[in-house]
C-alpha positions in Angstrom: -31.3 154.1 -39.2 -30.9 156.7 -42.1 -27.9 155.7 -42.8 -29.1 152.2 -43.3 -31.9 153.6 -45.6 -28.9 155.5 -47.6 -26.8 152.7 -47.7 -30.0 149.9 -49.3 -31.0 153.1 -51.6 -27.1 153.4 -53.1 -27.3 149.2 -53.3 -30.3 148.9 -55.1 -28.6 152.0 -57.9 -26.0 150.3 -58.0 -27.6 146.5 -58.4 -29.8 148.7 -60.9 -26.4 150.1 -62.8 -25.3 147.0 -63.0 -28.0 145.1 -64.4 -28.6 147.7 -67.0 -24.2 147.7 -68.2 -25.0 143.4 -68.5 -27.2 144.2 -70.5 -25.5 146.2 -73.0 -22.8 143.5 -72.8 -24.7 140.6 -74.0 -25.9 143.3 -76.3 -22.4 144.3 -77.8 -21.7 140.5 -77.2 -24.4 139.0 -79.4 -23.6 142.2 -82.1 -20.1 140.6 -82.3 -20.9 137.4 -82.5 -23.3 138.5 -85.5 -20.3 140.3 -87.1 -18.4 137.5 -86.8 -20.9 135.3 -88.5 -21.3 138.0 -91.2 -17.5 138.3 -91.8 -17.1 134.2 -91.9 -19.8 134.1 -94.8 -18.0 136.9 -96.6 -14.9 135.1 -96.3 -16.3 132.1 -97.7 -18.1 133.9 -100.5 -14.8 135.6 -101.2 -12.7 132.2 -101.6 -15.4 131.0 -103.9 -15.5 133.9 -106.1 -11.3 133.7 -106.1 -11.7 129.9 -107.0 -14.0 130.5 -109.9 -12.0 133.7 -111.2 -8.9 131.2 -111.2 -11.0 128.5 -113.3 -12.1 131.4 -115.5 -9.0 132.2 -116.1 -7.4 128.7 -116.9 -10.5 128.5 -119.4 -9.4 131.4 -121.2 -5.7 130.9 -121.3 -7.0 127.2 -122.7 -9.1 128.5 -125.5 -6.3 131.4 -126.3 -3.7 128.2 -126.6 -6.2 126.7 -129.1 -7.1 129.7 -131.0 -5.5 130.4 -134.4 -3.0 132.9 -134.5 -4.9 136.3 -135.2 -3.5 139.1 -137.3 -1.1 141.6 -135.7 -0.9 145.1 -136.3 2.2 147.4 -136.2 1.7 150.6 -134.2 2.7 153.2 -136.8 4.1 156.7 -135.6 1.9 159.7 -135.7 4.1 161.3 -139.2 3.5 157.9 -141.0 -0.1 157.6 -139.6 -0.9 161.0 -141.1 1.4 159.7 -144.9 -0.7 156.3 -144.1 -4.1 157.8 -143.9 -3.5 160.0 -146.9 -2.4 157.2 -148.7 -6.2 155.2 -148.1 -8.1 158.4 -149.5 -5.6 158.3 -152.7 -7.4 158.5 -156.1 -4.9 155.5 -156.8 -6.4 153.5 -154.2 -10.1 154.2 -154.8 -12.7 153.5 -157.5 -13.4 156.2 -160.1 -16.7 154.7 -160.7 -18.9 153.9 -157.9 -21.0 151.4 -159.7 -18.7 148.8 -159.9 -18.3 146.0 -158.0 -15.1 144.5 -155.9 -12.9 141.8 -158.1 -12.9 140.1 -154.4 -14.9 136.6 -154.7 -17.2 136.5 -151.5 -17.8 133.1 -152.0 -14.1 132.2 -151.7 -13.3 129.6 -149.4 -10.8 132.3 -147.3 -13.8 134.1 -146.8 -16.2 131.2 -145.6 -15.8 129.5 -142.7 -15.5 125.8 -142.8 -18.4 124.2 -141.6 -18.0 121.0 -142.0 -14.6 120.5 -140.7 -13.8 118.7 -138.0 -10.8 120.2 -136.8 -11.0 120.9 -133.3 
């Protein structure tokens, strides 16, 4: 008889072990399934985001095939940068008397933009 009382004590732990390791599975189960979700909506979010980085980019490489050539600038070497920079301080270069004005025409038309225009 003891040994029958031993034996339904060990069932019972062990119907109790097992209940309690399904629960942690549908636990970990319903955590991955979460994940999952989580990692589909990322996914998703990240496409997007590559789609409208690709459209931002066609959009700039549009307007930059439409855009007047700008002005380029040489890259000067750091003995003629120094002969260069010397050169923009020159008392050849610069005004003797601060009071007077530039011979430049502010109201040129190379200066203004045209407003009017309708070349686009």
């Amino acid at each position: 008889m003891s040994a029958l009382s031993v034996m339904q004590d060990k069932n019972i732990h062990l119907e109790n072990s097992l209940s309690a390791e399904t629960c942690i599975k549908l636990d970990l189960f319903c955590a991955l399934g979460e994940a999952k979700r989580q990692v589909e909506v990322t996914q998703s979010l990240l496409i997007q985001k590559e789609k409208e980085i690709e459209e931002l980019k066609s959009k700039v490489a549009e307007v930059m095939a439409v855009m007047p050539p700008t002005l380029t600038y040489a890259v000067v070497s750091l003995e003629s940068d120094m002969v260069s920079s010397s050169m923009l301080y020159s008392p050849k270069f610069m005004s003797e008397d601060k009071g007077t004005t530039s011979l430049l025409d502010p109201n040129a038309s190379i200066y203004t933009p045209n407003i009017g225009s309708s070349e686009m």
